[in-house]
C-alpha positions in Angstrom: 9.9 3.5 27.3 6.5 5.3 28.1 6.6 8.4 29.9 6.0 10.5 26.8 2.5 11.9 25.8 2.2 10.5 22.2 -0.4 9.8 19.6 -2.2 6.4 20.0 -1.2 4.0 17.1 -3.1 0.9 16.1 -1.2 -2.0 17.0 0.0 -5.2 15.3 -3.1 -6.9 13.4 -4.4 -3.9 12.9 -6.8 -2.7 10.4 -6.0 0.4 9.5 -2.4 2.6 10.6 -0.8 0.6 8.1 2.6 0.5 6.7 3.1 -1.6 3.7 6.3 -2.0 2.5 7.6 -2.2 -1.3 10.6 -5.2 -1.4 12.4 -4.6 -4.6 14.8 -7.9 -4.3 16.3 -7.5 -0.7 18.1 -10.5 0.1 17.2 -12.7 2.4 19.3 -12.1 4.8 19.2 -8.4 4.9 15.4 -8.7 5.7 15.8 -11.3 8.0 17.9 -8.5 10.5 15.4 -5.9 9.7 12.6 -7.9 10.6 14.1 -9.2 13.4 14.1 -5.4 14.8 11.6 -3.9 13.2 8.9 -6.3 12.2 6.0 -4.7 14.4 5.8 -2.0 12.7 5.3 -3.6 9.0 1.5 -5.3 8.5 1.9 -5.4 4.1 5.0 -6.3 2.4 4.5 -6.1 -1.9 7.3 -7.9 -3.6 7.4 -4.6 -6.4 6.9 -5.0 -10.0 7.4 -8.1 -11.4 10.4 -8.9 -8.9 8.2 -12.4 -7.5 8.5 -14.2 -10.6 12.2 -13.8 -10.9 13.0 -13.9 -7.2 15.3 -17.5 -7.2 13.9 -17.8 -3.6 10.7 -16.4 -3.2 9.3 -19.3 -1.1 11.8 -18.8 1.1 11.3 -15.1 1.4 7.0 -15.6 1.7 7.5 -17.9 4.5 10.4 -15.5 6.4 7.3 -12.2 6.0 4.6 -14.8 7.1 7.0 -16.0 9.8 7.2 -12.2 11.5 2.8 -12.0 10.8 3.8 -9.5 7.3 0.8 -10.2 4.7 3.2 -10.5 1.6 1.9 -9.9 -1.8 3.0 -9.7 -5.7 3.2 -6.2 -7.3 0.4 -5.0 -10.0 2.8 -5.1 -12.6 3.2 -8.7 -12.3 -0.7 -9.4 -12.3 -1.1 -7.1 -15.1 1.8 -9.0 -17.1 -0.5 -12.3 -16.5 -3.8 -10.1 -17.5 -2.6 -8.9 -20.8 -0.8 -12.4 -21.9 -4.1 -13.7 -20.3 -2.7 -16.0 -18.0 -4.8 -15.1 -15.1 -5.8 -19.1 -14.4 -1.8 -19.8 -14.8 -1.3 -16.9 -11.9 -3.9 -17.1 -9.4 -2.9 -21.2 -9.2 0.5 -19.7 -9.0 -0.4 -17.6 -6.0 -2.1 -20.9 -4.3 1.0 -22.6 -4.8 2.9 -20.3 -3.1 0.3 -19.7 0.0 -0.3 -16.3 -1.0 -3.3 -14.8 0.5 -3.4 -11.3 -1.4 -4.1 -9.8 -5.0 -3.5 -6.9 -6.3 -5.7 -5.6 -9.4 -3.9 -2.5 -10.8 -4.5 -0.7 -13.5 -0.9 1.1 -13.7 0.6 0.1 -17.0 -2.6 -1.4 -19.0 -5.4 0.7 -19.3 -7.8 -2.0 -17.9 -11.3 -0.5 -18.0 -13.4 0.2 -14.2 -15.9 -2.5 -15.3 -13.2 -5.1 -15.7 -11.5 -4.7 -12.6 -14.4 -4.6 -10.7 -15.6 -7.7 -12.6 -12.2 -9.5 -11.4 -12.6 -8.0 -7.9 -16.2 -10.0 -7.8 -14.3 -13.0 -9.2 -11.4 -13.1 -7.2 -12.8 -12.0 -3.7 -13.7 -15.7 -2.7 -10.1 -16.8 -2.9 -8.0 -14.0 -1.9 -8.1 -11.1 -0.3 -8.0 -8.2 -2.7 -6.0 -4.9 -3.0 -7.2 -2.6 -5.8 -5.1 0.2 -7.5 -6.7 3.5 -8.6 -4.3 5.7 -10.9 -1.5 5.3 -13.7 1.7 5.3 -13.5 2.0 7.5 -16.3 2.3 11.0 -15.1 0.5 12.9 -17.8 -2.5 10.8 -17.0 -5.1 12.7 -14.9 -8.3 11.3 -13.2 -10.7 13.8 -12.0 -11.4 14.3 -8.3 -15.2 12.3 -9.3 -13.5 9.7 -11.0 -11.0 9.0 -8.2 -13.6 8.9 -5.4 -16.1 6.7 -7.9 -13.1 4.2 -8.4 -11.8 4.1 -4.8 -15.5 3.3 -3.6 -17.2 1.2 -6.4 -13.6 -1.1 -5.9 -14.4 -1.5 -2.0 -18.0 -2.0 -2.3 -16.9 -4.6 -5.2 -15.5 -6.5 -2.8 -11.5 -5.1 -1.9 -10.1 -5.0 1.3 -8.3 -1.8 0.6 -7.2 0.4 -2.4 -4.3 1.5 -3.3 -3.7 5.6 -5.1 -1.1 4.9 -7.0 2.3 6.8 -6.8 5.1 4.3 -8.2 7.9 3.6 -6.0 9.6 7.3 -7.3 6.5 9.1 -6.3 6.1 10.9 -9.7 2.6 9.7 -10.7 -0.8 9.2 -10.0 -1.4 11.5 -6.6 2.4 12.9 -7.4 3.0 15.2 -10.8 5.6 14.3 -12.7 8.0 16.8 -10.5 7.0 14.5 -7.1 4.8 17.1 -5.7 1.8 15.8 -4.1 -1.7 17.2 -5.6 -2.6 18.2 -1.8 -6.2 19.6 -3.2 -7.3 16.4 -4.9 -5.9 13.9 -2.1 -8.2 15.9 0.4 -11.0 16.3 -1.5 -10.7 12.6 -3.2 -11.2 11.4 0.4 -14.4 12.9 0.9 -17.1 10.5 1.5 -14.5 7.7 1.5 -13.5 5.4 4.3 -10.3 6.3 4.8 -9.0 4.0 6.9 -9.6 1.2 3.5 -7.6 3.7 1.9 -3.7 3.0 1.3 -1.4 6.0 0.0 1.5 5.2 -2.2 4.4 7.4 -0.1 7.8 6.1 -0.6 9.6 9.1 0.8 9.9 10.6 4.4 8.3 14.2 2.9 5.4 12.4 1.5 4.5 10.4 4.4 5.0 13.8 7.1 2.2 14.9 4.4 -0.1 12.0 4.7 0.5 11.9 8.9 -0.1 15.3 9.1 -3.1 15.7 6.9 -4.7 12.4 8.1 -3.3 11.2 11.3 -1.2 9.0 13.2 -3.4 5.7 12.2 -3.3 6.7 8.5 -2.3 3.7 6.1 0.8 4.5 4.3 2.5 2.1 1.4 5.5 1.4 -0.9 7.5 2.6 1.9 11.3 1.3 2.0 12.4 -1.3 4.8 15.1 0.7 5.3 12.9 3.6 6.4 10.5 1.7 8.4 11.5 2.7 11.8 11.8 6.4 10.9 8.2 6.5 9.5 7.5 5.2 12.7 8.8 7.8 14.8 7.5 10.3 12.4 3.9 8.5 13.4 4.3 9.0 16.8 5.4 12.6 16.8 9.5 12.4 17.2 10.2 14.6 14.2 10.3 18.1 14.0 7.8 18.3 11.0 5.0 15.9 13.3 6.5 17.4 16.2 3.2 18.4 17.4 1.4 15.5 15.8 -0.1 14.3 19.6 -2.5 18.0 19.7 -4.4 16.8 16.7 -7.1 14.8 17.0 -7.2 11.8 14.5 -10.7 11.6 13.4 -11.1 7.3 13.4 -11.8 5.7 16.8 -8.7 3.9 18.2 
């Protein structure tokens, strides 16, 4: 169907309007009939927390995302597990193994200092590419509007392909307080001066991502969404829900 006036989205491949998905140990089947339906709209699919390393068949799974053109990739919690036991060699050969393409470097659990992470940035950027993570998971952590916007860029000009503002998968940290309201003022002011469309936010319910759509745009880049609500975030995207209802009069300020 076309004959509705709706807001332009980026389509498959694209670089920005992105939906990531979070796969907390769907089974393989299950995701097989929601990619089969819904697969265009999902470009990033992170296999949360540590779930890759304990997934019995995780090849299996990679090769069903990679089959359906979904860049899948291992949760930060994982990489920091391998950071902190310093196993990083062990993991990034584990990652080549698998024919896994992207890296996350988080910062969620582990207070891993700015210079570190961008050092492994530098030294992981030839082999993979690389999704940083600004913000703790632990609510009563705060960064100041300055120190998210010097993370978010000195991370891209280190060499990431996006970065991630952390909000766990209950939305309760990072750009969330502990009560799952979004900090509206520092997410808009954060973004100043930023690329925003290298920018993912971390919005794993409806509410969060009407937020995100309607401050930003059709074409902004949305993660640790749930498969199960990947075709509702779409329609929410393209203006079919009463809170984006008029989502097609704003201009979104990237060119399509």
């Amino acid at each position: 169907m076309d004959f509705l006036d709706l807001p332009n989205r980026t389509l498959k491949n694209r670089l920005y309007g992105i939906t990531s998905v979070a796969d907390f140990g769907t089974p393989i089947g299950q995701l097989k009939h929601v990619l089969d339906d819904y697969h265009q709209y999902i470009d990033i699919a992170k296999i949360g927390i540590g779930c890759a390393y304990v997934t019995p068949n995780i090849e299996e799974k990679i090769a069903l995302y990679k089959a359906y053109h979904i860049k899948p990739y291992f949760g930060g919690t994982l990489f920091e597990k391998c950071f902190y036991q310093k196993k990083m060699k062990e993991y990034v050969a584990y990652l080549k193994s698998l024919g896994i393409e992207w890296i996350e470097v988080s910062n969620g659990t582990l207070d891993i200092s700015l210079k570190d992470r961008v050092s492994l940035v530098k030294q992981l950027k030839n082999d993979f590419y690389i999704l940083g993570e600004v913000g703790s998971k632990d609510a009563d952590k705060d960064l100041s509007i300055s120190e998210w916007k010097e993370e978010i860029n000195l991370l891209l000009d280190a060499g990431c392909k996006y970065v991630i503002t952390e909000g766990r998968d209950s939305g309760t940290s990072g750009i969330y307080d502990s009560n799952g309201q979004i900090k509206d003022k520092l997410v808009k002011e954060m973004i100043k001066n930023v690329d925003i469309n290298r920018v993912i936010f971390e919005a794993p319910t409806p509410k969060s991502q009407m937020f995100f759509i309607n401050s930003f745009g059709t074409n902004v880049n949305l993660g640790n969404v749930k498969l199960v609500d990947t075709l509702v975030l779409e329609a929410q995207r393209r203006g079919l829900r009463s809170e984006t209802f008029y989502l097609e009069d704003v201009q979104w300020k990237s060119p399509l």
